[in-house]
N, C-alpha and C positions, 0 to 999 in steps of 0.2 A: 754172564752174570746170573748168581743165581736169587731167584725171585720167590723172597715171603711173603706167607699169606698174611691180610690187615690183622686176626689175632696174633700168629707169632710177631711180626711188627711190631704189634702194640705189646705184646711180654717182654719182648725183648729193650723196644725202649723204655719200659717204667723199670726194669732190671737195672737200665745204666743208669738213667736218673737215682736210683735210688743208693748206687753204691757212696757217694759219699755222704749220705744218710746211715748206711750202715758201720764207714768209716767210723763216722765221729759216733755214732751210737756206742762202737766198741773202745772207743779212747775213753768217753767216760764211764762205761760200766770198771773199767780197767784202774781210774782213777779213783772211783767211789770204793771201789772191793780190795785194791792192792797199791793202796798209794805209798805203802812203803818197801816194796820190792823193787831190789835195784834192779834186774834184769827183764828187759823184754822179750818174753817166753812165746810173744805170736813168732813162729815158723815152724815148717812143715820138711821134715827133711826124712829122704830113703834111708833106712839101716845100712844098705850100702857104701852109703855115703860118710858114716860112722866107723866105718873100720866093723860091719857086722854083716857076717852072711848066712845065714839061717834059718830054716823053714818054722812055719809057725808062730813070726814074730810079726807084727808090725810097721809101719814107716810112724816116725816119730810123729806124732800130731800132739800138742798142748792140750789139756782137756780145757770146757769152755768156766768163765770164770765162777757161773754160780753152781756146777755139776757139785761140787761138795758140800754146797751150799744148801743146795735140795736135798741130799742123802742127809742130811747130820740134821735136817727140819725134825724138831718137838723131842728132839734126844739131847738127855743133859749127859754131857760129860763132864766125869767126875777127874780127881789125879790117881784112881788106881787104874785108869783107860791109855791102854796103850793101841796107837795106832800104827801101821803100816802103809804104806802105797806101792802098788803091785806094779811095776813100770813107770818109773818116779819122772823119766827123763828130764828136764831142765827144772824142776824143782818146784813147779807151783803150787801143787795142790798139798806140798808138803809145808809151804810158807801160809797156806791158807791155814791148814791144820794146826800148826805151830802157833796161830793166835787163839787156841784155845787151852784148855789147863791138862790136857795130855800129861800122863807119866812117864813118857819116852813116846818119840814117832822115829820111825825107821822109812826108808826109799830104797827103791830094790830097780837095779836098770841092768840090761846084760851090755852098756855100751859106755867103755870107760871114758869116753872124751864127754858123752852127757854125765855121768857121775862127778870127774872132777868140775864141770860148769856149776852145775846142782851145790856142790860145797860152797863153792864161792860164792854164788848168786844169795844163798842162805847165812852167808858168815856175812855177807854185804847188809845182810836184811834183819839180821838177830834181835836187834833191838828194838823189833815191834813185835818179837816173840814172847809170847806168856810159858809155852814150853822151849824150855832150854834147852833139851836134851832131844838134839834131832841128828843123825847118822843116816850114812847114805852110803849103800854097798854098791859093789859090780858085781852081779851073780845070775845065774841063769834063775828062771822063776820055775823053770821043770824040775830041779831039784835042790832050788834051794829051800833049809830048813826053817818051818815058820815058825820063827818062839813062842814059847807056851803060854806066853800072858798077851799076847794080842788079843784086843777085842774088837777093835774096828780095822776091817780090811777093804782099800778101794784099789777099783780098777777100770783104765779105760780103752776097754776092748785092746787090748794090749798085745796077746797071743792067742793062736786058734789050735783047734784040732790036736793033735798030742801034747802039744807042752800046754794047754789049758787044762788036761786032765791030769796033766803032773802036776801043776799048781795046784789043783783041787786034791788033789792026793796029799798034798804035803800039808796043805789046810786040817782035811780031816787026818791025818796023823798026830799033828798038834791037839786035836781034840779029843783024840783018844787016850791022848798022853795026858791030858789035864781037861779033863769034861768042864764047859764054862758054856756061858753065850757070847757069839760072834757075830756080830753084823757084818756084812760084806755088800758095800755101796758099790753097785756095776752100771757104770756108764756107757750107754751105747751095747746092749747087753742081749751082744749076738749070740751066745753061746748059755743067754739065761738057761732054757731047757736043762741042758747038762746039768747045771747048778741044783736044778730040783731033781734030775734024778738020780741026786745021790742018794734021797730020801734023809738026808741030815739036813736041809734046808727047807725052811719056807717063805714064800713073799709074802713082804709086811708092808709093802708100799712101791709105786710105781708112780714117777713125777715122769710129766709129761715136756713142763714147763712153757712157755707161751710159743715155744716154735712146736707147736702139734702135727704142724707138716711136715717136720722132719722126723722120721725112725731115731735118728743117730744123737738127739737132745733127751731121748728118753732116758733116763737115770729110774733103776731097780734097787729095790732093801732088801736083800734076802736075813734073816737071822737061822744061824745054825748053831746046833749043841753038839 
């Protein structure tokens, strides 16, 4: 049998004490923030598992309920603000966005079975939508092309290493084709560096939010021209 010390002991039992603390914490934040989304978006699934096999992308993970919540803090949007989500998979942060007055929001997933859930989960939920006008593609994010009136672009840690620099490629293409400001809310925002050395971006704000212990709740504002 293997024998822990009275600290790990004692971490590991207020750990299990506390999980249905942490249960029920996340039922009502989930309540408070999206009580009218029909689908529940907690699960964690490999792209594998998706029908996706491809270097550079992620295992599904839902972002957490308030990540867009903190990105879009003291920013008025207006209806010529169109928004995107950079790896939309089961549609939540696209339902979150969709309660605000957006000119169009677009979802971007390279995994067709989360795309057509995403449709439905969103046709299920429409009518606690203030923007109507929300679409959800299956497209690679290393090249697909990012329309020119985007101005708010989120992502959560999505894809790494090349196809993050194709997305930021097709970002700043977009902007050369049509010079504007663009906010890009980056959740979990391993790859922020990259982002400033485009030298077309800078951070306008970094939320910690109350889990400061974890890296992975930290949410970044880069704005880029």
């Amino acid at each position: 049998m293997i024998q822990l010390s009275p600290a790990t002991a004692l971490a590991s039992a207020k750990r299990i004490a506390g999980r249905p603390y942490r249960l029920a914490q996340r039922r009502l934040i989930r309540t408070l923030l999206e009580p009218d989304f029909a689908h529940n978006t907690i699960t964690h699934r490999p792209l594998i598992e998706l029908g996706v096999d491809a270097p550079g992308r992620m295992h599904y993970e839902p972002s957490a309920h308030t990540f867009l919540r903190r990105g879009l803090r003291r920013r008025v949007i207006t209806p010529d603000d169109v928004f995107v989500d950079l790896g939309c998979g089961l549609g939540r942060v696209l339902h979150q966005a969709a309660r605000h007055r957006f000119k169009r929001i677009i979802g971007v997933d390279i995994s067709d079975r989360l795309v057509i859930q995403a449709r439905e989960n969103l046709r299920r939920s429409a009518g606690g939508h203030r923007c109507q006008k929300v679409q959800v593609a299956c497209a690679d994010l290393a090249t697909w092309r990012v329309p020119d009136d985007v101005t708010y672009a989120y992502i959560y840690n999505a894809v790494t290493d090349d196809v993050f620099h194709g997305m930021l490629d097709q970002i700043l293409d977009s902007l050369e084709r049509r010079p504007r400001r663009l906010l890009l809310i980056y959740a979990n925002p391993v790859m922020g560096d990259r982002v400033l050395a485009t030298h077309r971006f800078t951070l306008v704000r970094t939320s910690r939010g109350l889990r400061r212990d974890k890296p992975g709740h930290t949410v970044k504002v880069f704005e880029g021209r």
